[in-house]
C-alpha positions in Angstrom: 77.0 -15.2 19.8 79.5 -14.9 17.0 78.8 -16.0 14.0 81.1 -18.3 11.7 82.7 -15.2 9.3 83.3 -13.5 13.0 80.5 -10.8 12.3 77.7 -10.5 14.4 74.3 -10.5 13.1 72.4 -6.7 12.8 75.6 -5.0 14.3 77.8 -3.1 11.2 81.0 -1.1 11.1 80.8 1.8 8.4 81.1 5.1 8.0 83.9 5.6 11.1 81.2 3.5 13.8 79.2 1.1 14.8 75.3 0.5 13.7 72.5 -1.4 14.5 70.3 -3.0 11.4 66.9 -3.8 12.2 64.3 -5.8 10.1 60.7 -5.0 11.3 57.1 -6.2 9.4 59.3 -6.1 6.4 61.0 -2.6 7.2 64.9 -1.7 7.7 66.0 0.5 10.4 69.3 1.6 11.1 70.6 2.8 14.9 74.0 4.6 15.9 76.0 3.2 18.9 79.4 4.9 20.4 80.9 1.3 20.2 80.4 -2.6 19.8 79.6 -3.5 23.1 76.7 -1.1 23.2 75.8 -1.9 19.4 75.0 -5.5 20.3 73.4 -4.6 23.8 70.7 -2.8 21.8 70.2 -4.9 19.1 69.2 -7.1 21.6 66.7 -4.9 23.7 65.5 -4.4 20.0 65.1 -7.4 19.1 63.2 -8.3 22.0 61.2 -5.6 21.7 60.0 -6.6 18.5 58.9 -10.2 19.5 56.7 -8.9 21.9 55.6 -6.9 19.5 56.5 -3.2 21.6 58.8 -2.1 18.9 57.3 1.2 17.5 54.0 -0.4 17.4 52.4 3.0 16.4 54.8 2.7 13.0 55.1 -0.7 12.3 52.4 -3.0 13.3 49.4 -3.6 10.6 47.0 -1.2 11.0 43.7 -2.4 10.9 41.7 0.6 10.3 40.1 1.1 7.2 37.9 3.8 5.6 34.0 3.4 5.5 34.4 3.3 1.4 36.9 0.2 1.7 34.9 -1.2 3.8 31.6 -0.8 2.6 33.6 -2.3 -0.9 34.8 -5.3 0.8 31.1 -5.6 2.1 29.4 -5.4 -1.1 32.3 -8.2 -2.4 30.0 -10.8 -0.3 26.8 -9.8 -0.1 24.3 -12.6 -1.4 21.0 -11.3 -0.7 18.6 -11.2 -3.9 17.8 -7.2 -3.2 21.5 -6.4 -4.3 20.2 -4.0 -6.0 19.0 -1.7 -3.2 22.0 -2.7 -1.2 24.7 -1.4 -4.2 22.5 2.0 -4.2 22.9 2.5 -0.1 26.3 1.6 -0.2 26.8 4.0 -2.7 24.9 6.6 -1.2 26.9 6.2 2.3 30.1 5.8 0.4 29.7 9.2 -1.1 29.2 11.0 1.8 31.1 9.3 4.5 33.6 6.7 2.5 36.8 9.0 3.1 36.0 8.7 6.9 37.8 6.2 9.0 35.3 3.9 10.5 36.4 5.2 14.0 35.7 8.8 12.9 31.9 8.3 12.3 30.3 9.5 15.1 26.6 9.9 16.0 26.6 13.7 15.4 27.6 13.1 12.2 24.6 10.6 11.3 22.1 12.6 13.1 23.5 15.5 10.9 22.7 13.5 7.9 19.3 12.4 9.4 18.2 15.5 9.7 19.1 17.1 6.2 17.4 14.0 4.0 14.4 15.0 6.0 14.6 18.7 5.9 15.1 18.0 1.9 12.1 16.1 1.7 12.8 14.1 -0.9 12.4 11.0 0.6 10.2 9.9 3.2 10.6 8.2 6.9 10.3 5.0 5.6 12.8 5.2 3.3 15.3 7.3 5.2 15.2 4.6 8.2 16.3 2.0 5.2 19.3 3.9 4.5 20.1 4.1 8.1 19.3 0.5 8.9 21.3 -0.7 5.9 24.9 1.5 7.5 23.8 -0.2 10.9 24.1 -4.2 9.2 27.4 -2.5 7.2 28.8 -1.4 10.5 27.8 -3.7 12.6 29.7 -6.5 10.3 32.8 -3.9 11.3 32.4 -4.8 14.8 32.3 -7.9 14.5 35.6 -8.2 12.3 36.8 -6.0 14.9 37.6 -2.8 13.3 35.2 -1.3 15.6 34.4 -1.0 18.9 30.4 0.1 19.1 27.6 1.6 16.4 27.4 5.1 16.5 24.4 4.1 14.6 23.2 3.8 18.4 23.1 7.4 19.1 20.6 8.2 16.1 16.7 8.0 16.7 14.6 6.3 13.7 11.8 8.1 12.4 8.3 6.4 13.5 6.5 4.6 10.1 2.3 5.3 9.7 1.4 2.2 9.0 -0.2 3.5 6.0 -3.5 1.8 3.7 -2.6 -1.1 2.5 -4.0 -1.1 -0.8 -5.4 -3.7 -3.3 -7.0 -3.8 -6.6 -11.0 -4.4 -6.5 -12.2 -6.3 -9.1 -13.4 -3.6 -10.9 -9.7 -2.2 -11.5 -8.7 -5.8 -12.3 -11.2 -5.8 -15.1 -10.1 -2.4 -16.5 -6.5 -3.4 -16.1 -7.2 -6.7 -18.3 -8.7 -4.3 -20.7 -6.0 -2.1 -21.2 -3.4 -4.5 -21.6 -2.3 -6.6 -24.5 -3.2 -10.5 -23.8 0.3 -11.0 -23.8 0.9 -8.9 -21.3 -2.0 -9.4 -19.6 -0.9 -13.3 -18.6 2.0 -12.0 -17.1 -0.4 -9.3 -14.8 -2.2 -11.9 -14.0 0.2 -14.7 -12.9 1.5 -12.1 -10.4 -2.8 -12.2 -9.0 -2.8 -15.4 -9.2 0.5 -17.0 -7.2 1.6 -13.3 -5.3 5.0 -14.1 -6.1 7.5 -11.2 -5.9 8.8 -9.0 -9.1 12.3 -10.8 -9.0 10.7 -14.5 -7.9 8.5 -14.1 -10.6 10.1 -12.6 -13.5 13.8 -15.7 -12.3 10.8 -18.5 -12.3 12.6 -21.4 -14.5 11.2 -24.2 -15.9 13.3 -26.5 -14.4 11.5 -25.3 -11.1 7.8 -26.3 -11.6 6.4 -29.4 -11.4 3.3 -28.7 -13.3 1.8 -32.3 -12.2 1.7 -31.1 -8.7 1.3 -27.4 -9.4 4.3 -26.4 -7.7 6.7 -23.4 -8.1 10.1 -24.2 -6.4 11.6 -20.4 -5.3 15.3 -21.4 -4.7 16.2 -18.1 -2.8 13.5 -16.4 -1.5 13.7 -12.7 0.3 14.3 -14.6 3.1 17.1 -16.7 2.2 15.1 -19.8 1.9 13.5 -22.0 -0.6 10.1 -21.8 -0.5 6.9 -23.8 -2.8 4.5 -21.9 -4.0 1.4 -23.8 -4.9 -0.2 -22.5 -8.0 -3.9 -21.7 -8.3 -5.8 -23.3 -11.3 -5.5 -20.4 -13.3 -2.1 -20.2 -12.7 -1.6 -23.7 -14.1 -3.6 -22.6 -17.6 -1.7 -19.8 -18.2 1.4 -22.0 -17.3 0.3 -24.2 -19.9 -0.1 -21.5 -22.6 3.3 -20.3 -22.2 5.7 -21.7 -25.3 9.1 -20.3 -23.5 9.9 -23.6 -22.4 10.7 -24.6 -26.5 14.0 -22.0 -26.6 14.4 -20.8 -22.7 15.0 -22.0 -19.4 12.9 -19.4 -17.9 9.1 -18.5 -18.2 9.6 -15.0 -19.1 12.6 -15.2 -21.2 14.1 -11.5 -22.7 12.2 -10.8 -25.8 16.3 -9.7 -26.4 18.0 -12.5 -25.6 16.1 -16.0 -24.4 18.7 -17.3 -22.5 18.3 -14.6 -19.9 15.0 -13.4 -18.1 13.0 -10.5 -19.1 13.9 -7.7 -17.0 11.6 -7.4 -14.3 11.9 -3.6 -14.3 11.8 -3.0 -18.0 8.3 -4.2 -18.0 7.0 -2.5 -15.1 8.4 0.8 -16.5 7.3 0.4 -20.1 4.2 -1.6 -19.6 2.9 -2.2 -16.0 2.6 1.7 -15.3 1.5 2.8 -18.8 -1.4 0.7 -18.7 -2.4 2.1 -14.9 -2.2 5.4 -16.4 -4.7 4.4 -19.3 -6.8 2.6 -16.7 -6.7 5.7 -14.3 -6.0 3.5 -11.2 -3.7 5.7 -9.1 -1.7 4.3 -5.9 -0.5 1.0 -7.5 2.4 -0.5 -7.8 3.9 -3.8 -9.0 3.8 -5.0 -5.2 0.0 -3.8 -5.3 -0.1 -7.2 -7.3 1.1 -9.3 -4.2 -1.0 -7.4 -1.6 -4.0 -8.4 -3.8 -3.8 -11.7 -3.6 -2.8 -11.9 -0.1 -6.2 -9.8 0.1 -8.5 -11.5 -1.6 -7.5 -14.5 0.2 -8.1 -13.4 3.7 -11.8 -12.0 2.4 -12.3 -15.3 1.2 -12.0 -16.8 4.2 -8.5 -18.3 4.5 -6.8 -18.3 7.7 -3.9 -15.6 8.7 -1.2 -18.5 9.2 -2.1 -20.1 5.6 -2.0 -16.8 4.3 1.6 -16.4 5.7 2.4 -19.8 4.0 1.2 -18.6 1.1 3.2 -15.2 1.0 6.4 -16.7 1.9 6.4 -14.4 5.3 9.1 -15.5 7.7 7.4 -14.2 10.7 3.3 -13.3 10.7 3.7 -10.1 11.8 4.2 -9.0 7.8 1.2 -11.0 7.5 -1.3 -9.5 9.8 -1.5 -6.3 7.7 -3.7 -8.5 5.5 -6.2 -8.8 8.7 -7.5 -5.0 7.7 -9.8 -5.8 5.2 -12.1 -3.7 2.8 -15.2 -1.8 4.7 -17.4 -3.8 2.1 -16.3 -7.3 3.1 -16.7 -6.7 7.1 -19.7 -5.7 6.6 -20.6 -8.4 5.2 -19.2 -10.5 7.9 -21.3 -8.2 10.5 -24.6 -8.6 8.9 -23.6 -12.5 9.2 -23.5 -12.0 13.0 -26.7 -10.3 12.8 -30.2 -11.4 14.3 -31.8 -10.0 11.5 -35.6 -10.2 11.4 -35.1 -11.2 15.5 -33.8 -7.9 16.2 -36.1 -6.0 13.9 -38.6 -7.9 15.4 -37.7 -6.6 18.9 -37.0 -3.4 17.8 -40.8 -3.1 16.9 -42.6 -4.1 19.5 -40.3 -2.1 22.0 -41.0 0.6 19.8 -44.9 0.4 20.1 -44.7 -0.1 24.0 -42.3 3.1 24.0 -44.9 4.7 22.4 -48.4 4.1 24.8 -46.0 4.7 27.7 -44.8 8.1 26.5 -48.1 9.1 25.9 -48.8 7.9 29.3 -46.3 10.0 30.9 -46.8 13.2 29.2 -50.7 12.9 30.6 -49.4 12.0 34.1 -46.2 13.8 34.2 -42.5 12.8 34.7 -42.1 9.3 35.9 -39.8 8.3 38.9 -36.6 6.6 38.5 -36.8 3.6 40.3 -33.6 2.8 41.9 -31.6 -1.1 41.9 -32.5 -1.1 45.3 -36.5 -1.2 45.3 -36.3 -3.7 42.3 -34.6 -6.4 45.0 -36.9 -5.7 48.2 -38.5 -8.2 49.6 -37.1 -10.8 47.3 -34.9 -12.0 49.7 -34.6 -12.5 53.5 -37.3 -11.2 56.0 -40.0 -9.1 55.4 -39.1 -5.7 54.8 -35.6 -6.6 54.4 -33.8 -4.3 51.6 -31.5 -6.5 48.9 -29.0 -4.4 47.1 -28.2 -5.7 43.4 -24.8 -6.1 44.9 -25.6 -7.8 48.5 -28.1 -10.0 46.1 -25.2 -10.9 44.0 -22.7 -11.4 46.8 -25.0 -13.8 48.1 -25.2 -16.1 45.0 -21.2 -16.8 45.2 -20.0 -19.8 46.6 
């Protein structure tokens, strides 16, 4: 159709002929024709082309790839999860070795590749290496489901099987030399994480605002597990509450000796304090989550139940909390010699003992005696005289 000024629209005269002008996602193209009539025939195969979106799709449409660094940024813009701090260092670590790669390039080759070279280094073990691999698997599986990608390559790569390790716990013993190596202080702090098993980030965020010391409750807002939790505090826990004077210039318990409007950094003290004092204490194979095992120990030895245990931790699921079920050799044997007869036993033990005796004495005059066989011990118990009973046909018989 003509337009008003008698021009029509995308179709110019220049230059000694006719062109077509095309606007596409933004971009100009121009096209030569031998005269008008074809000039405005294209334009509008062209312009149909472009609605239905068949116009150099390859050049023009929005591409929605996007490298595994852009992506793994735009990840990281909205993650929420209170370990950001492991997340920002696999990120980084895949980001670095993979982040100029298109997220359709990555292939399982390439992971297995990488697999095999952190373990050949030997720097880090299984454990951790399937935690740098499980974190790409959340990161690209996120990519599928924006649909930038169309399966996991992650699917192609075998995880390395996890011992199951010793779980280990302080014994009293390493308690009391810990206490003694540490300032007092310090030491409250050590031993609100014995006495409530709270995490080294739950612990070290704990604000004021959150406990309601009448009812001995710690409210967690966001917990590992992306819940609020209550944690009910011990009695001890509730004294050294009590003690504390942060609550006069900080909203947290452990304020920043720095700054008290922030919390003490929960690393800071486990790098200048925690692991000094195990060092002077010579207790080797402890962490700061040694803390949290320990009370989730001491409470299944004294006889609390796995599921309130798993209350207790926090666990979302009790498989984290049957670990705690392997207790220390000394406690079940303990619970063993509870399920002993004792003196019964003992009892039994020495008269067989004695009877043993005359018998062997017995045989060694009269030679080797004769096995008697089930059979013989059933004759003539039942049925007829002379009648053999089997321990089996004897039993047979007794069913209904």
């Amino acid at each position: 159709m003509a337009r008003p000024n008698g021009k029509d629209r995308g179709i110019v005269f220049k230059q000694g002929g006719w062109w077509v002008r095309l606007y596409v996602n933004g971009r100009e193209k121009w096209f030569r024709a031998d005269s008008k009539s074809q000039a405005k025939t294209l334009y509008g195969r062209l312009r149909s082309e472009a609605r239905e979106n068949r116009y150099f799709p390859e050049k023009y449409a929005v591409s929605k790839e996007l490298t595994l660094r852009a992506w793994i940024a735009r990840y990281l813009e909205g993650v929420t999860s209170p370990g950001l701090r492991n997340v920002h260092r696999y990120g980084k670590f895949w980001s670095k070795l993979l982040g100029r790669k298109l997220l359709t390039e990555i292939t399982a080759d390439d992971l297995r590749h990488i697999q095999a070279k952190m373990k050949h280094k030997g720097t880090r073990t299984a454990r951790t290496i399937n935690r740098y691999f499980g974190a790409l698997r959340r990161i690209l599986n996120l990519a599928i489901a924006d649909g930038l990608l169309s399966a996991n390559p992650i699917k192609g790569v075998k995880f390395f099987s996890e011992p199951a390790g010793r779980l280990r716990f302080l014994s009293d013993k390493e308690i009391s030399s810990l206490r003694d190596t540490l300032p007092p202080e310090h030491w409250l702090i050590v031993a609100f994480a014995l006495e409530t098993g709270l995490r080294l980030t739950e612990q070290f965020h704990s604000r004021w605002d959150c406990l309601n010391s009448e009812q001995g409750i710690l409210t967690i807002p966001l917990s590992k597990s992306g819940k609020t939790r209550h944690v009910i505090l011990t009695d001890a826990a509730l004294e050294i509450v009590k003690g504390l004077t942060s609550w006069m210039h900080s909203p947290f318990l452990f304020p920043s000796p720095l700054t008290s409007a922030q919390p003490m950094q929960g690393r800071n003290f486990v790098v200048k304090i925690y692991e000094p004092a195990l060092k002077r204490a010579k207790i080797e194979g402890v962490t700061w989550h040694t803390l949290r095992h320990t009370f989730a120990s001491r409470a299944v030895m004294a006889g609390v139940d796995i599921r309130t245990v798993q209350e207790l931790m926090g666990h979302s699921t009790i498989t984290m909390t049957m670990r705690y079920a392997h207790l220390s050799p000394a406690h079940l044997r303990t619970a063993v010699n509870r399920a002993s007869l004792g003196a019964i036993a003992a009892k039994s033990a020495s008269g067989t003992g004695s009877k043993t005796g005359s018998s062997d004495n017995q045989q060694v005059e009269q030679g080797p005696a004769r096995i008697t066989e089930p059979s013989e011990i059933f004759t003539g118990m039942v049925g007829g005289a002379g009648r053999v009973r089997t321990a089996a046909s004897q039993f047979c018989r007794l069913l209904p």
